[in-house]
Residue frames as qw, qx, qy, qz and C-alpha x, y, z in Angstrom:
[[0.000, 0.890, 0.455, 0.000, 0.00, 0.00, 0.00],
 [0.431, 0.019, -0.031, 0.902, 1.45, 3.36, -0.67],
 [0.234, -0.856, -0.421, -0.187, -0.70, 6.04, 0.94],
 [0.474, 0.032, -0.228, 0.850, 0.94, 9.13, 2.69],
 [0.148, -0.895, -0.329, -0.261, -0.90, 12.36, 4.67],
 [0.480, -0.116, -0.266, 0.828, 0.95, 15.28, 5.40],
 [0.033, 0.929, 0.339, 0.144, -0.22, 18.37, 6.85],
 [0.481, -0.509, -0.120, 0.703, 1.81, 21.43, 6.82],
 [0.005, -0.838, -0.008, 0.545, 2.53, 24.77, 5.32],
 [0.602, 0.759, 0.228, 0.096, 3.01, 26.10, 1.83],
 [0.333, -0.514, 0.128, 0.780, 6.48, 27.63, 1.51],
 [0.142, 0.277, -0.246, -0.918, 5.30, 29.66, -1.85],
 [0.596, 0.370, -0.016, -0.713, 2.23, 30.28, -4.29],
 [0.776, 0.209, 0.586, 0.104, 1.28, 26.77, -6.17],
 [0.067, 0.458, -0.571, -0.678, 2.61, 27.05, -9.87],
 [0.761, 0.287, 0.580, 0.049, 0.21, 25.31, -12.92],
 [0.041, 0.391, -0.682, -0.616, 1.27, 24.40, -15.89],
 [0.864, 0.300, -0.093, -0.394, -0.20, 22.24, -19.12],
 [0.726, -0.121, 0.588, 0.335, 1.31, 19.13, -20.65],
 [0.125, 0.002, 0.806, 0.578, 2.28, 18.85, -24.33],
 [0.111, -0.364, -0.837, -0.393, -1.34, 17.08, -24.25],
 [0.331, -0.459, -0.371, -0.737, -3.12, 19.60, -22.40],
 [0.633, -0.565, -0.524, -0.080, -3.69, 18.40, -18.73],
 [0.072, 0.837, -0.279, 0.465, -2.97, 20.50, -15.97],
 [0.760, -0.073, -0.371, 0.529, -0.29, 19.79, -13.51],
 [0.219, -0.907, 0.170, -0.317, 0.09, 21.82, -10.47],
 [0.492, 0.188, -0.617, 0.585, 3.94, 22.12, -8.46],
 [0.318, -0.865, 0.243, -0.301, 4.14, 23.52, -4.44],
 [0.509, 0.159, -0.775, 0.339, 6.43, 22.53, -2.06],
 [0.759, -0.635, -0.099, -0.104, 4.82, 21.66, 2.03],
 [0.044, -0.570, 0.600, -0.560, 7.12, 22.60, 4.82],
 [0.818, -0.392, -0.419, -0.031, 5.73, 19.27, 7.61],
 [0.031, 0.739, -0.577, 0.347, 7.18, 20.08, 10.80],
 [0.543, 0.066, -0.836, -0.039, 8.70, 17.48, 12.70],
 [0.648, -0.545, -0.512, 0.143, 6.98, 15.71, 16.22],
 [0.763, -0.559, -0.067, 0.317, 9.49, 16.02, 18.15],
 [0.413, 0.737, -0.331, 0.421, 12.63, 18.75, 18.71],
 [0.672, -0.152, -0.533, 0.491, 15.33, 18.13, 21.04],
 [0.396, -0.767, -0.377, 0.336, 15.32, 20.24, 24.16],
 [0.329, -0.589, 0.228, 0.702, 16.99, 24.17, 23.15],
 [0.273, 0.075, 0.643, 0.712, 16.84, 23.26, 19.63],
 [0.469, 0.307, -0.077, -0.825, 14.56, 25.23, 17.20],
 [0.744, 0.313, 0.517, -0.285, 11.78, 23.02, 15.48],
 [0.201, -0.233, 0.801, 0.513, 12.76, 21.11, 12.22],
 [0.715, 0.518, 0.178, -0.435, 10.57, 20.78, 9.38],
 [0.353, 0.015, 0.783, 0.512, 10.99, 18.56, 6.20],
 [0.387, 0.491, -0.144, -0.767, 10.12, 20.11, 2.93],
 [0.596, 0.318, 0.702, 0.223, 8.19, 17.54, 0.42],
 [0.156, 0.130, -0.191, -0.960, 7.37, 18.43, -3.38],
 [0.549, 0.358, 0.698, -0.289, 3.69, 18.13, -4.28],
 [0.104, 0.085, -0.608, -0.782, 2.40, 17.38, -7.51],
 [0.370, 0.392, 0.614, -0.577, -1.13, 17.74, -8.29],
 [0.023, -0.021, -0.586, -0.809, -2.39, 17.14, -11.66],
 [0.170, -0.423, -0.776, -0.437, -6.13, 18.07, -13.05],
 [0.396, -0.740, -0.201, -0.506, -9.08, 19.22, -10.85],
 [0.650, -0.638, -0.214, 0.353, -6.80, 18.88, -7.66],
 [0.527, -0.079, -0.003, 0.846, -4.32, 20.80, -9.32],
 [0.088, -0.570, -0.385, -0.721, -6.59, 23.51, -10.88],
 [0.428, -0.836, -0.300, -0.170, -8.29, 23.69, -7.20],
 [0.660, -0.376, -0.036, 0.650, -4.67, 23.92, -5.13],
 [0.260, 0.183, 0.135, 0.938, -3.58, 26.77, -7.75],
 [0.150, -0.611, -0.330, -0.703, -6.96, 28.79, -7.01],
 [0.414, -0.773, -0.077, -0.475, -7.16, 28.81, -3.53],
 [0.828, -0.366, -0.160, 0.393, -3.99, 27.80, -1.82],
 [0.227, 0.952, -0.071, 0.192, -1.24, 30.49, -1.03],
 [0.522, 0.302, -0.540, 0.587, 2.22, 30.63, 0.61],
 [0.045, -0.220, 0.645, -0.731, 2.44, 30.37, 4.42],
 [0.649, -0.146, -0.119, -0.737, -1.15, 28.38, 4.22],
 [0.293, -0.355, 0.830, -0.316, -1.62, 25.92, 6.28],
 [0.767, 0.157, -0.231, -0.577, -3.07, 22.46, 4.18],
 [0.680, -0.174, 0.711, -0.035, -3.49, 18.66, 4.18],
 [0.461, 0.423, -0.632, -0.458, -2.39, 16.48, 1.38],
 [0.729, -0.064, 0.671, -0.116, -3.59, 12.81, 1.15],
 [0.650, 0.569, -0.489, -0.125, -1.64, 10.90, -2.25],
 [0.977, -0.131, 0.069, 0.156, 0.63, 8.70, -2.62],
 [0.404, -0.747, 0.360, 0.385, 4.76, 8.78, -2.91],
 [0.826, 0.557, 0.082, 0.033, 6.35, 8.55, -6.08],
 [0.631, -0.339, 0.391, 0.578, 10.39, 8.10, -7.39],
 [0.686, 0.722, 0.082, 0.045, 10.83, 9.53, -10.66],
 [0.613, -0.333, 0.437, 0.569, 14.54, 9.07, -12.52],
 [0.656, 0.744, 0.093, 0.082, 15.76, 11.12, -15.71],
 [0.551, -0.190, 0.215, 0.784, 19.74, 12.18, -16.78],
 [0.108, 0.906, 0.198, -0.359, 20.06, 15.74, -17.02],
 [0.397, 0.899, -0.165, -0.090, 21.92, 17.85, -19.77],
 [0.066, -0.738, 0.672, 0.005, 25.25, 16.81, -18.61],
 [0.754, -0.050, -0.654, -0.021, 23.93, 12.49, -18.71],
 [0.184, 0.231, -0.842, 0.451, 24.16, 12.49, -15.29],
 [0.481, -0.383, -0.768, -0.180, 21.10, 10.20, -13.35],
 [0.160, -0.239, 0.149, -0.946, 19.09, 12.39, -11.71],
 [0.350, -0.388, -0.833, -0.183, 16.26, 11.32, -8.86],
 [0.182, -0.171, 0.275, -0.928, 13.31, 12.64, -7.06],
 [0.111, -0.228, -0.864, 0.435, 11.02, 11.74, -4.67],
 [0.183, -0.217, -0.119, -0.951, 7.74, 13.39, -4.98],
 [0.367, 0.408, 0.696, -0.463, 4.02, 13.27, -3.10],
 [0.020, -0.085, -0.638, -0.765, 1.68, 13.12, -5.55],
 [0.307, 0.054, 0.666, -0.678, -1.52, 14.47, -3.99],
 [0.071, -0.376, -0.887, -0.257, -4.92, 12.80, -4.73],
 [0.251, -0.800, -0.512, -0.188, -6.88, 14.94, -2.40],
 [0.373, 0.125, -0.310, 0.866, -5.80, 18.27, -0.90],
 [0.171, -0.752, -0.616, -0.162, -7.72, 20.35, 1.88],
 [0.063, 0.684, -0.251, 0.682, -7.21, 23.54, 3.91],
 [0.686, -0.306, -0.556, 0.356, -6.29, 22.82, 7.42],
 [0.072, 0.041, -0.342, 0.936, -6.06, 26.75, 8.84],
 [0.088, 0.467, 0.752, -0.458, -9.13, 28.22, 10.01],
 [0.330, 0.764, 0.479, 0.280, -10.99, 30.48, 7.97],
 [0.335, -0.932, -0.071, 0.119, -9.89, 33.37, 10.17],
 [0.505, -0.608, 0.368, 0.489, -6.70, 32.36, 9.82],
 [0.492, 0.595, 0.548, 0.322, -7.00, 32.75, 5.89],
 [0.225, 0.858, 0.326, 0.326, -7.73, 36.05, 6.22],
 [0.635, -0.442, -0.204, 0.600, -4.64, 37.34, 8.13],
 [0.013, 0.903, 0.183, -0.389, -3.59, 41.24, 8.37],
 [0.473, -0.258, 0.605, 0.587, -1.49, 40.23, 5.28],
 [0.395, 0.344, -0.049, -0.851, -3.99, 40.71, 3.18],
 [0.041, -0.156, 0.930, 0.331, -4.69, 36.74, 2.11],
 [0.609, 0.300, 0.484, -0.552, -7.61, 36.09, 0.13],
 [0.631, 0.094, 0.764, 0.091, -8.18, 33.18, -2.13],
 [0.095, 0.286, -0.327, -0.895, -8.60, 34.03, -5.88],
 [0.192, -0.117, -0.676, -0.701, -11.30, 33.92, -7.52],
 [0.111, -0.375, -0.771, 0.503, -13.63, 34.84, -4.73],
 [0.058, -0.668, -0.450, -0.590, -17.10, 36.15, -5.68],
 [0.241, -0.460, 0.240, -0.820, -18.98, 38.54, -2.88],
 [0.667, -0.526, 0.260, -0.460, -19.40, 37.50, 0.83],
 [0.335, -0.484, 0.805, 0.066, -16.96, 34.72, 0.65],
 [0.797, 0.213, 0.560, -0.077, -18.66, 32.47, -2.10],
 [0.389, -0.466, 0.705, 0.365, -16.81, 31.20, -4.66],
 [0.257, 0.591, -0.443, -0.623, -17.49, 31.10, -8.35],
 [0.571, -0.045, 0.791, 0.216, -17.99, 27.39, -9.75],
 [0.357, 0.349, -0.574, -0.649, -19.20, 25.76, -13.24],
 [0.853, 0.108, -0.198, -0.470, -22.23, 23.91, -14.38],
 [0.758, 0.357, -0.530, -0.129, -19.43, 21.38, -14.93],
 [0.230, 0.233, -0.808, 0.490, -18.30, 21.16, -11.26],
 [0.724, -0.125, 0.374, -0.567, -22.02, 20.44, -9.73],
 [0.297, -0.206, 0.917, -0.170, -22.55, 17.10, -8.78],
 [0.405, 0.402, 0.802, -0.175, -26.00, 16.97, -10.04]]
């Protein structure tokens, strides 16, 4: 089984892109801090990347931001290529399946000025015909 949930912080703005064939494919990277820090020490965090592709990516780019606090639930993935020079290049990535917000609303709206894009009036959010269920 290969199943993985992390919840932590956004260190910058999600990035989408397209493929070649058209599907979209969102990058970020999650800060996770760790459990446990030894006594004195500052807290440690491990930085994952996420990849999101399609309507998880498409939702992550529209209403995630840097320094936002979110859960990812995916799976782990290896991926191997040789860069420009031939030399064998690997990375580890999360690859998220489902991705949610994990701050509070309140905390959303911080005296930074963060607010989700594409937000219609009074906090409701825009959709398409094509994203109702029924």
């Amino acid at each position: 089984m290969n199943k993985v949930i992390l919840m932590g912080r956004l260190t910058q703005d999600p990035e989408l892109r397209h493929t070649t064939t058209g599907k979209s494919v969102c990058h970020f990277r999650l800060a996770v801090d760790r459990r446990f820090s030894r006594q004195g020490e500052q807290e440690q965090a491990d930085f994952f990347p996420i990849i999101a592709w399609e309507k998880t990516g498409e939702f992550c780019n529209n209403y995630f931001r840097k320094g936002q606090k979110v859960a990812i639930i995916g799976r782990i993935q290896n991926r191997s290529w040789n860069d420009e020079q031939g030399n064998k290049r690997t990375v580890t990535e999360i690859i998220a399946e489902e991705a949610y917000f994990a701050d509070s609303k309140k905390d959303n709206y911080t005296s930074d000025g963060f607010e989700p894009k594409n937000t219609g009036a009074e906090g409701f959010f825009p959709i398409e015909d094509d994203d109702l269920p029924f």
